[in-house]
C-alpha positions in Angstrom: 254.5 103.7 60.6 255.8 104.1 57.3 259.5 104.4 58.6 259.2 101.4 60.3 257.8 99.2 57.5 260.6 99.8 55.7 263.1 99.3 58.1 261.8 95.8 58.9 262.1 95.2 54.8 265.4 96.0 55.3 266.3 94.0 58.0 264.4 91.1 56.5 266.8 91.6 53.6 269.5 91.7 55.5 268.6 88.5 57.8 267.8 86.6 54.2 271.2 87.5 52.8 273.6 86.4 56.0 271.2 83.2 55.9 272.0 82.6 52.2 275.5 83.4 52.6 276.1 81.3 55.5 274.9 78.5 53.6 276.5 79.4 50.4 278.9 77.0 50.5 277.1 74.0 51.8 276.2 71.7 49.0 272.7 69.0 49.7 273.3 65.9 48.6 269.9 63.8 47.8 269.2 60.2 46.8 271.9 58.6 49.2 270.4 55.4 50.6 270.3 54.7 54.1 273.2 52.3 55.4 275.8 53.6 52.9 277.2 55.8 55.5 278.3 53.2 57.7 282.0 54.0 58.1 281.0 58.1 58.8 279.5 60.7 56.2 282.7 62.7 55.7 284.7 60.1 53.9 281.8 59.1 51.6 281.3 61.8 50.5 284.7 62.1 50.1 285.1 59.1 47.7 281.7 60.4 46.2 282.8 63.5 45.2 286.1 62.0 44.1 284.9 60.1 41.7 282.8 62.7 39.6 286.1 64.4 39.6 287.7 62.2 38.9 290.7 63.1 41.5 293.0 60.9 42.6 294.2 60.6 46.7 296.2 63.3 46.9 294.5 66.2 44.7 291.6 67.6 45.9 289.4 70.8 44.7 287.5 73.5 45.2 283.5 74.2 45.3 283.7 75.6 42.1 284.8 72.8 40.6 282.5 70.9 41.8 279.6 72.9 40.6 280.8 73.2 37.1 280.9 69.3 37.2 277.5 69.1 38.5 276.5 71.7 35.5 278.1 69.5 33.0 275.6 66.5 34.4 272.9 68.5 35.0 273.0 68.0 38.7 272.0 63.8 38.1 274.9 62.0 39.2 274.7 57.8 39.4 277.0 56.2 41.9 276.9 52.6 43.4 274.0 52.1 41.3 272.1 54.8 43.0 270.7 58.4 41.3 272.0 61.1 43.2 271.0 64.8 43.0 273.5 67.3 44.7 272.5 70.9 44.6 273.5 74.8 46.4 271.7 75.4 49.5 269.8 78.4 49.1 266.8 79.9 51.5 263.6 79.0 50.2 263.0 82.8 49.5 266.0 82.9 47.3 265.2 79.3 45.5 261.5 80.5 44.6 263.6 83.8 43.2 266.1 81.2 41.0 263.1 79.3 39.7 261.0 82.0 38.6 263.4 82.5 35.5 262.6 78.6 34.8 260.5 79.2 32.3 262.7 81.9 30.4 265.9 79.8 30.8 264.3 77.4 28.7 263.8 79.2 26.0 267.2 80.6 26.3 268.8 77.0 26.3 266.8 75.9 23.4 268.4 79.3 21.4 271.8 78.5 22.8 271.7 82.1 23.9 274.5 82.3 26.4 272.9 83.0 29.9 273.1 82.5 33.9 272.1 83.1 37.3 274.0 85.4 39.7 273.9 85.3 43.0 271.4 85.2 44.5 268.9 85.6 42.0 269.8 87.5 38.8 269.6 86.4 35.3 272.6 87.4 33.2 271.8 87.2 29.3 274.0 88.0 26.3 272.5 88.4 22.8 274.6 89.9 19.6 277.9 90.6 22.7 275.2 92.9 24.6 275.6 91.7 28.1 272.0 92.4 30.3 271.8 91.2 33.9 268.0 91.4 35.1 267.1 91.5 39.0 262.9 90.8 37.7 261.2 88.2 35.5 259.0 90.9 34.3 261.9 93.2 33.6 264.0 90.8 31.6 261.4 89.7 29.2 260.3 93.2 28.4 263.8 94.0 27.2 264.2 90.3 25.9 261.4 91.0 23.3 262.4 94.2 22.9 266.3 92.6 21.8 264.7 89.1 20.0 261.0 89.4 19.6 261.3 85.6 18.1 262.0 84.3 21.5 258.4 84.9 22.5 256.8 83.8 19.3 256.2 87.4 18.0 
């Protein structure tokens, strides 16, 4: 029995990561009113995405370009009047993974302490040029405190 628990872990694992990265390059877009995508969905979002770039007909770009835009606006985008929210498409398993370093990325953006998320879900700090990358919550504020016990209030 115990052979077989773990090979369903690992399967799940497996099943969760060819999800994610089959949707790894979709992008949601939220807030759109109904209506607005009269003349088709592709070209809006065309001219929508054009103009946060700021691109003109002939250039186009990448997904990475558009992510570091959204980054630069914090994922709130106004167009036509209306608030728009465009975001990554990740499994709900890997979101709830992202979001558990909420709290800690807070704390790290009110320090200005340079720091990210890999994919899928692992935080990647540097303090004093010492690069950590944790793969747990619980892990990374061990050796957080351990590096900047102010952080915590210590």
């Amino acid at each position: 029995m115990g052979d077989l628990s773990k090979d369903v872990k690992a399967l799940q694992g497996k099943m969760l990561d060819l999800e994610a990265r089959s949707r790894r390059n979709n992008l949601i877009l939220a807030g759109l009113p109904e209506g607005k995508e009269a003349g088709g969905i592709s070209p809006l979002l065309d001219k929508i995405i054009r103009h946060f770039l700021k691109l003109s007909e002939v250039e186009w770009s990448d997904k990475n370009e558009v992510f570091k835009t959204l980054a630069s606006v914090k994922g709130k985008l106004t167009w036509d009047g209306h608030d728009l929210h465009m975001f990554q498409n990740f499994p709900m398993e890997i979101q709830r993974q992202r979001d558990s370093y909420r709290e800690l990325r807070s704390i790290l953006r009110k320090e200005n302490l340079r720091h990210g998320i890999l994919y899928p879900a692992r935080l990647i700090v540097t303090i004093n040029e010492e690069t950590f990358i944790f793969k747990e919550p619980k892990e990374d504020e061990k050796v957080l405190k351990e590096k900047r016990p102010d952080l915590f209030g210590m």
